[in-house]
C-alpha positions in Angstrom: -54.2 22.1 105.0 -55.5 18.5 106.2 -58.1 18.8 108.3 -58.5 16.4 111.3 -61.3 14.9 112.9 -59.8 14.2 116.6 -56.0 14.9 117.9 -53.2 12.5 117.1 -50.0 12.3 119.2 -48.2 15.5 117.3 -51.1 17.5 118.7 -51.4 16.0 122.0 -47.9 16.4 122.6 -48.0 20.0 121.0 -50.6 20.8 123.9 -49.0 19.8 126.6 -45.9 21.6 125.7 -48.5 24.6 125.4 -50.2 24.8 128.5 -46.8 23.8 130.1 -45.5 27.5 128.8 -48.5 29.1 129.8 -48.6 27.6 133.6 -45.1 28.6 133.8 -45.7 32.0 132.0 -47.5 32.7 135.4 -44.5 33.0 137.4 -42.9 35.3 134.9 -45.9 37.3 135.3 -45.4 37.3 138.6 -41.7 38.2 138.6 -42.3 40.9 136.3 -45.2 42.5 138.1 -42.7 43.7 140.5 -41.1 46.3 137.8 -43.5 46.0 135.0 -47.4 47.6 135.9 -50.0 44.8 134.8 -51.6 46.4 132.0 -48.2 47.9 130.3 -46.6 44.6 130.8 -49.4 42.7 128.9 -49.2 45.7 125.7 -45.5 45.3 126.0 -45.4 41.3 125.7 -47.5 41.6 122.4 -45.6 45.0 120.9 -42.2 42.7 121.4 -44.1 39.5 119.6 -45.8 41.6 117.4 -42.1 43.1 115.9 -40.7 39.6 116.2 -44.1 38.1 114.0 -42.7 40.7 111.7 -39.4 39.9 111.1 -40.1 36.2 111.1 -42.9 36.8 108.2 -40.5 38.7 106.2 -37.8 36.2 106.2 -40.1 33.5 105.4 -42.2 36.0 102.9 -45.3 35.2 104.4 -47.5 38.4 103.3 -49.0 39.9 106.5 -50.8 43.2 104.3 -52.4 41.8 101.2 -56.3 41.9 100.9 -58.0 38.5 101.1 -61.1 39.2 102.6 -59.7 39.1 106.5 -60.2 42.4 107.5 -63.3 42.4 109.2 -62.9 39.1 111.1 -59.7 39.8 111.9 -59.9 43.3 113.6 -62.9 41.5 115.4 -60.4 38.8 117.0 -57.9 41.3 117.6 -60.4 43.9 119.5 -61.9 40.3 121.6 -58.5 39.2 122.5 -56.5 42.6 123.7 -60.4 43.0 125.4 -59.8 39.5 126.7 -56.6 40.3 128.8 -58.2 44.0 129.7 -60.8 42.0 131.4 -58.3 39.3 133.4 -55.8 42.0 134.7 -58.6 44.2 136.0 -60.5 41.4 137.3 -57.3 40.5 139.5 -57.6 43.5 141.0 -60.9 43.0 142.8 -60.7 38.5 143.2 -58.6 36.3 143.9 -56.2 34.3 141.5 -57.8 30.7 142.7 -61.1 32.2 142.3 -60.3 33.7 139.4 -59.3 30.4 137.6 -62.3 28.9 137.7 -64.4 31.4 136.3 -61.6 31.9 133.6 -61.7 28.4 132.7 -65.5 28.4 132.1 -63.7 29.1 128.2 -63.8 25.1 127.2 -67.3 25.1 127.8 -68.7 28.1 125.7 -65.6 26.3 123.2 -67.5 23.2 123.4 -71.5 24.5 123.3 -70.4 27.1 120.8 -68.5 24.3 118.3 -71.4 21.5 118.6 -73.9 24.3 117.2 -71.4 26.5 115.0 -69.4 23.3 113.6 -70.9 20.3 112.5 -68.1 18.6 112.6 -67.2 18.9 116.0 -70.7 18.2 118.0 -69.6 16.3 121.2 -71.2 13.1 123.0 -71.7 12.0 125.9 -68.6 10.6 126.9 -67.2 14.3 125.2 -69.0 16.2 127.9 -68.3 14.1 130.6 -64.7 14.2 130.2 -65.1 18.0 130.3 -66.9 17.8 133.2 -64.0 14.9 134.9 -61.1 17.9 133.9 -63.3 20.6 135.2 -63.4 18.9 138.3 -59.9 18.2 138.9 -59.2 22.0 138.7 -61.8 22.5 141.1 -60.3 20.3 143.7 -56.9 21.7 142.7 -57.8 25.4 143.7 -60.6 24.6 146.4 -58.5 26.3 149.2 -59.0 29.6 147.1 -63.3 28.5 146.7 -65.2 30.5 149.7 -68.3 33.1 149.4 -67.1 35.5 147.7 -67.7 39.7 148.8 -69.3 42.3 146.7 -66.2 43.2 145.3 -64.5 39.8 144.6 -68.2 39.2 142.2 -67.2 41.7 140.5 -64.0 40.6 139.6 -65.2 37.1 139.1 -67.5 38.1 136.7 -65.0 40.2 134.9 -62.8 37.2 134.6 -66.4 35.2 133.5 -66.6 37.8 130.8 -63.1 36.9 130.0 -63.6 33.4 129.8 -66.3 34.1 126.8 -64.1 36.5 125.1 -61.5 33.9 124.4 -63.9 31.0 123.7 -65.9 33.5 121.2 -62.5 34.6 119.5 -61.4 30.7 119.1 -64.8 30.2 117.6 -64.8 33.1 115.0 -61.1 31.7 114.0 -62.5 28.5 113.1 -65.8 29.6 111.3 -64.5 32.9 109.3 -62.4 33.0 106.5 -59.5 33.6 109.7 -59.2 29.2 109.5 -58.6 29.5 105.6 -55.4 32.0 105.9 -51.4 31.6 107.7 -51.8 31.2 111.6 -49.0 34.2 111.5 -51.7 36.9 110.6 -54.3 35.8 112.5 -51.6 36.3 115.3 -50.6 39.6 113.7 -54.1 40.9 114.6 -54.0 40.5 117.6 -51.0 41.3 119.1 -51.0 44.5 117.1 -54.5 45.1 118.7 -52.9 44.4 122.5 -49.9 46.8 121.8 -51.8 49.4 122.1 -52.1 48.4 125.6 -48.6 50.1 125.7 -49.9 53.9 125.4 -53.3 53.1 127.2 -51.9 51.9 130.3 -49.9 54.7 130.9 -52.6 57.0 129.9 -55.2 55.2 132.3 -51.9 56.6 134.9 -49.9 53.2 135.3 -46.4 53.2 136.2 -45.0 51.6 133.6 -41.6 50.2 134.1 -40.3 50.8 137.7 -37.0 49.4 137.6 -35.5 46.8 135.1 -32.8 44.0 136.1 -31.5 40.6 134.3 -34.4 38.8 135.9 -36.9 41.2 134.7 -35.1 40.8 131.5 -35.4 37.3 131.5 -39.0 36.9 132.3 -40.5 39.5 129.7 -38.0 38.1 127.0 -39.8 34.4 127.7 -43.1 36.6 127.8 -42.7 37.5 124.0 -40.8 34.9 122.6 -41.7 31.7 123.8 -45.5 32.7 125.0 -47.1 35.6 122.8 -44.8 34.6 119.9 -44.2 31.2 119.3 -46.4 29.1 121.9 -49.5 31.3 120.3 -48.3 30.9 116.7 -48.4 27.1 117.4 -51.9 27.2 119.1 -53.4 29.0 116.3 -52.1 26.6 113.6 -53.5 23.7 115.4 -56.8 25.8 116.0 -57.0 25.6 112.2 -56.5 22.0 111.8 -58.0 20.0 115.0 -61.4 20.4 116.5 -61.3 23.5 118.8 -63.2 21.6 121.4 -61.1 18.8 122.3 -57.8 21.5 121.4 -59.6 23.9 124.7 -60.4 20.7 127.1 -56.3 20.2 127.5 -56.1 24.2 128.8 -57.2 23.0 132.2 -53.4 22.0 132.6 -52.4 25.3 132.2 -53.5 26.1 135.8 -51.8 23.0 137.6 -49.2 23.4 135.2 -48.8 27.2 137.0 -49.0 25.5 140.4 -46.2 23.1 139.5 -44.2 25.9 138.7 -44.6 28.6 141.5 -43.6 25.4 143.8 -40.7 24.9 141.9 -39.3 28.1 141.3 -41.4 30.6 143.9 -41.2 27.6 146.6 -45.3 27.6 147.0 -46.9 24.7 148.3 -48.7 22.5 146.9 -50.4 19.3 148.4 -51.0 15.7 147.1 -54.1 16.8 146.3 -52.8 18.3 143.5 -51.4 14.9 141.7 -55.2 13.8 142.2 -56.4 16.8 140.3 -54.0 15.8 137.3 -54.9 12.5 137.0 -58.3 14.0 137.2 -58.0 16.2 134.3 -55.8 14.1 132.1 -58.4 10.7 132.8 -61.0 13.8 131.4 -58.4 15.2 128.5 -58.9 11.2 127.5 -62.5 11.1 127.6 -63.1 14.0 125.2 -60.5 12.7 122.8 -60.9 8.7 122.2 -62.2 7.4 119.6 -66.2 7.9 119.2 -68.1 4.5 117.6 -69.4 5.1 114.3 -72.6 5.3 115.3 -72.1 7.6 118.2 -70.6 9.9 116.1 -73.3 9.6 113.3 -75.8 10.8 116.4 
């Protein structure tokens, strides 16, 4: 597969679409947390994908079990990305979801330090960094109502999330440098979700309620849980993992969370203030920055 040096307007476009699912994929979350207990909803998002990956491999007869030297790597993603989302729901618990953003999004810069060391090819300048910093920014002035000294126990929970943020940074990184980048973007998924379904039988071993009650709407909102977000959005984002640089691929995640504002005003009817037009222009001026065109010679240095 061609590799590219800096996104063109397929993956642009592809990434916006992406982080538009995943902002949104908060309000199903949401929704669903009123019948669905965090932890057992997260396992049963991935189980559902992981059975759909399944069927969708077969008819395509992509081979999801032969040896070629994954193994390893893979159960490594797998094991960092159920962690991952073990570490986000329990954070929650103890911080707030503004708060919490923040330190989750901290991901695009181990992304970005990690690549410039890890992958030659992807070593960021000046303008690179400051574009990160520019999108960083704009979240921070989207969610600054949620920013105030935090307790003893919201720390904890912010660095939970912190730990998070590295998790999913780390497993982007390992997909890019193993033998994961060389092999279908279908088994790469496979690993993982198999790895978070077992969130299924933990979480209602660790004593969570599991499913509560179950309506059309709760329906609704797991079914675009697995389908359009672990399933297909994911698929997506690990084929262009394979084929773009991962650092300017993570920079456009810090839509995802104004992209999840956007949507609990929509459909929750939340507020949300000018500032948070501001914040997008913010981010997108940054999204711009990261992924112009470097000179020759800057990108020689």
């Amino acid at each position: 597969m061609k590799q590219h040096d800096r996104l063109d307007i397929f993956a642009t476009l592809a990434m916006v679409a992406l982080t538009a699912s995943w902002g949104f994929q908060q309000v199903a979350i949401k929704v669903t947390n009123n019948a669905v207990s965090p932890a057992f909803q997260s396992g049963l998002r991935c189980a559902g994908a992981f059975l759909l990956l399944l069927f969708w491999c077969y008819l395509r007869g992509i081979k999801l079990f032969e040896r070629d030297g994954t193994l390893v790597p893979g159960l490594v993603v797998g094991f960092l990305f159920a962690s991952e989302f073990a570490f986000i729901y329990w954070a929650l618990v103890y911080t707030d979801v503004a708060r919490s953003i923040l330190f989750l999004y901290a991901s695009p810069f181990v992304v970005a330090i990690g690549a410039h060391f890890l992958l030659p090819n992807e070593r960021m300048g000046i303008a690179q960094v400051l574009g990160l910093l520019c999108a960083f920014g704009g979240l921070v002035l989207a969610v600054r109502d949620g920013l105030s000294l935090p307790s003893k126990t919201a720390l904890i929970g912010d660095m939970m999330m912190l730990v998070a943020a590295v998790l999913w940074a780390v497993t982007t990184l390992i997909i890019k440098k193993t033998t994961l980048a060389k092999i279908h973007p279908a088994k790469t998924l496979a690993y993982q979700l198999g790895f978070t379904a077992l969130f299924v039988p933990g979480a209602l071993l660790v004593g969570e309620t599991g499913i509560t009650h179950f309506d059309g709407l709760v329906a609704a909102s797991l079914a675009y849980q697995i389908v359009i977000v672990a399933f297909a959005s994911y698929l997506a984002w690990f084929a262009l993992v394979r084929t773009y640089p991962a650092s300017t691929l993570s920079v456009f995640t810090f839509l995802s969370p104004l992209f999840a504002m956007l949507s609990g005003a929509y459909f929750l009817n939340e507020q949300v203030g000018p500032i948070l037009w501001i914040a997008l222009v913010l981010v997108a001026f940054g999204i711009w920055l990261v992924n112009r065109p470097r000179s020759r010679a800057s990108a020689a240095a």
